[in-house]
C-alpha positions as CSV (number, residue, x, y, z in Angstrom):
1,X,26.9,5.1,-2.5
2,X,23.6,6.3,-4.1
3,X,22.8,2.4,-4.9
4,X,23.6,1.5,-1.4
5,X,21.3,4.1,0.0
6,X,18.3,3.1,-2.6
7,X,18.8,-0.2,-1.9
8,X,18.1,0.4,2.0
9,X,15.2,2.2,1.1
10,X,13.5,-0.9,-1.2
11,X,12.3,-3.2,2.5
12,X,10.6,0.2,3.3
13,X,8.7,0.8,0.1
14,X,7.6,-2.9,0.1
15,X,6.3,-2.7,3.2
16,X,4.4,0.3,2.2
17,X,3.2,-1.6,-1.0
18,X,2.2,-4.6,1.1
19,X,-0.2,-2.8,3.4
20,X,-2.0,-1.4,0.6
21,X,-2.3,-5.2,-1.0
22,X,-5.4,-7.1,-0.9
23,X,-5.0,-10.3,1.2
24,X,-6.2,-11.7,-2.0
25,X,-3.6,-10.7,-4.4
26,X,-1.1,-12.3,-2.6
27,X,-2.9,-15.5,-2.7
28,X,-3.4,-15.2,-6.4
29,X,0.0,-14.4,-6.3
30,X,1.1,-17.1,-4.4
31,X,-0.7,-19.9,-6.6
32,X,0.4,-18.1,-10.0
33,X,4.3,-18.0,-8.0
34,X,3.6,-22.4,-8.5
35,X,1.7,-22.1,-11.3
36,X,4.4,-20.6,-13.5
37,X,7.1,-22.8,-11.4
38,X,9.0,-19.7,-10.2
39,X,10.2,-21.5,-7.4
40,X,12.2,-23.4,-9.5
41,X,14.8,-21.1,-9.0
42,X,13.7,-18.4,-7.3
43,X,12.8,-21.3,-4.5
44,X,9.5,-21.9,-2.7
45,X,9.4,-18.5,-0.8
46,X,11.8,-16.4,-2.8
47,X,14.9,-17.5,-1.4
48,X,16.3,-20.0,-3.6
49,X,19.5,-19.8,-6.2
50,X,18.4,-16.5,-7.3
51,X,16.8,-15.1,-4.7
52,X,13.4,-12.8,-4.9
53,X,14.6,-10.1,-1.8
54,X,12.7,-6.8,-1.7
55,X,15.8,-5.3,0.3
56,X,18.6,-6.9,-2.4
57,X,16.7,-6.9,-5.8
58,X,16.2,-3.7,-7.7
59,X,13.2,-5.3,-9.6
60,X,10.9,-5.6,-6.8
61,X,11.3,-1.7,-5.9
62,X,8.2,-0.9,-7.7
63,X,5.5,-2.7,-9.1
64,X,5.9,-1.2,-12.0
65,X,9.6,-1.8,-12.8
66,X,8.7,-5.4,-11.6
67,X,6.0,-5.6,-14.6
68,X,8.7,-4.0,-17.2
69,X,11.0,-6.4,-16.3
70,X,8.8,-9.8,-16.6
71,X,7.6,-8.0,-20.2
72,X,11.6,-7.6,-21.3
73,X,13.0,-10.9,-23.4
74,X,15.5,-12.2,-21.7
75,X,18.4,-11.8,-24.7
76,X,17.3,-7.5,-23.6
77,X,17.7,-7.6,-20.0
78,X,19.6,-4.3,-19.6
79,X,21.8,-5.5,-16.0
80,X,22.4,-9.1,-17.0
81,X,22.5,-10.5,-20.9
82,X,23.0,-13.5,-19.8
83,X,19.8,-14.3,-18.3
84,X,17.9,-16.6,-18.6
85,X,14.7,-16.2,-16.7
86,X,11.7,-16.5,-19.3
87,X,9.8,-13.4,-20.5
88,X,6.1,-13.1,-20.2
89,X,4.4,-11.2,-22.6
90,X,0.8,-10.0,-21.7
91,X,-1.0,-12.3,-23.8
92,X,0.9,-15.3,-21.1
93,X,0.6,-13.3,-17.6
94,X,-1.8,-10.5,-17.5
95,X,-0.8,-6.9,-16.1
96,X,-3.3,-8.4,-12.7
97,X,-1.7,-11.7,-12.5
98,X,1.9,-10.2,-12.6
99,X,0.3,-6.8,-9.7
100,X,-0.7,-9.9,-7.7
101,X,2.6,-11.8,-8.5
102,X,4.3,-9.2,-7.0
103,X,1.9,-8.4,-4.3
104,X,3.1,-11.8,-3.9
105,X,6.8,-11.5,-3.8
106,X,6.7,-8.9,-1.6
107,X,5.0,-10.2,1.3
108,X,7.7,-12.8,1.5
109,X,9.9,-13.3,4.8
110,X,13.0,-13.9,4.1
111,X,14.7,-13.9,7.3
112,X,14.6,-17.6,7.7
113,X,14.5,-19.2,11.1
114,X,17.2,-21.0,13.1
115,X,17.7,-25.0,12.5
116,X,16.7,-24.5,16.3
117,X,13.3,-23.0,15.9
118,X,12.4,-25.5,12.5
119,X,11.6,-28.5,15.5
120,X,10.8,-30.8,12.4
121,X,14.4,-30.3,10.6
122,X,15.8,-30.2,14.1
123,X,14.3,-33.4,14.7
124,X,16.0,-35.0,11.4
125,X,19.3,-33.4,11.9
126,X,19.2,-35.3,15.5
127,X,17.7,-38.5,14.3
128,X,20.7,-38.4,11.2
129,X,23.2,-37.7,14.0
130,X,21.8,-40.7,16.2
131,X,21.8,-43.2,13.2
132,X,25.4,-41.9,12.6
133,X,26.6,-42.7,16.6
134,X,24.8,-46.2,16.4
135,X,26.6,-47.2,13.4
136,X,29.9,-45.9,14.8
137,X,29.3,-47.7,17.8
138,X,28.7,-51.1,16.2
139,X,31.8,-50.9,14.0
């Protein structure tokens, strides 16, 4: 219950932390996000196979905790052993980098549209579904 509630909390202290952000930093944080090739599985805006959520991941509650955790090596993560997400010492991603990395992270949107309201994937669904009829229609 106590997780649950601090969880709910996290969307609000992001927000919080974002207005205080320079519109820099999370530009900076943006090109360090594809510089270090996060998206690789964290996806191209935080959403991917592991996704970056302020209101779902306890590592993005504070900036701090978010630094701690990209200093940990990944055989000491303290939730998950198994990880395997890269450590980065300060010497690799400086304490700025990772405050605009997060910065970053936490101006992310990740309620993702409707197939609807993306008129270019709509568009490809709809073409897909048009080459499918024609070539049912010729057999």
């Amino acid at each position: 219950m106590r997780r649950a509630i601090g969880l709910s909390l996290l969307p609000a202290m992001a927000a919080a932390y974002l207005s205080a952000a320079e519109p820099d930093s999370v530009e900076r944080g943006n090109a360090l996000f594809l510089d270090y090739a996060c998206y690789s599985c964290h996806g191209y805006h935080g959403s991917g196979r592991t996704p970056l959520d302020p209101a779902t991941s306890g590592i993005l509650s504070s900036e701090a905790l978010f630094i701690r955790y990209l200093r940990l090596r990944d055989d000491q993560h303290p939730v998950n052993p198994s990880n395997s997400m890269p450590h980065y010492a300060e010497a690799v991603l400086s304490d700025a980098q990772a405050k605009d990395l997060y910065a970053y992270l936490v101006s992310l949107d990740h309620d993702a549209p409707a197939v609807e309201d993306i008129p270019v994937f709509r568009e490809l669904l709809d073409d897909a579904q048009n080459d499918t009829e024609i070539s049912e229609n010729e057999n």
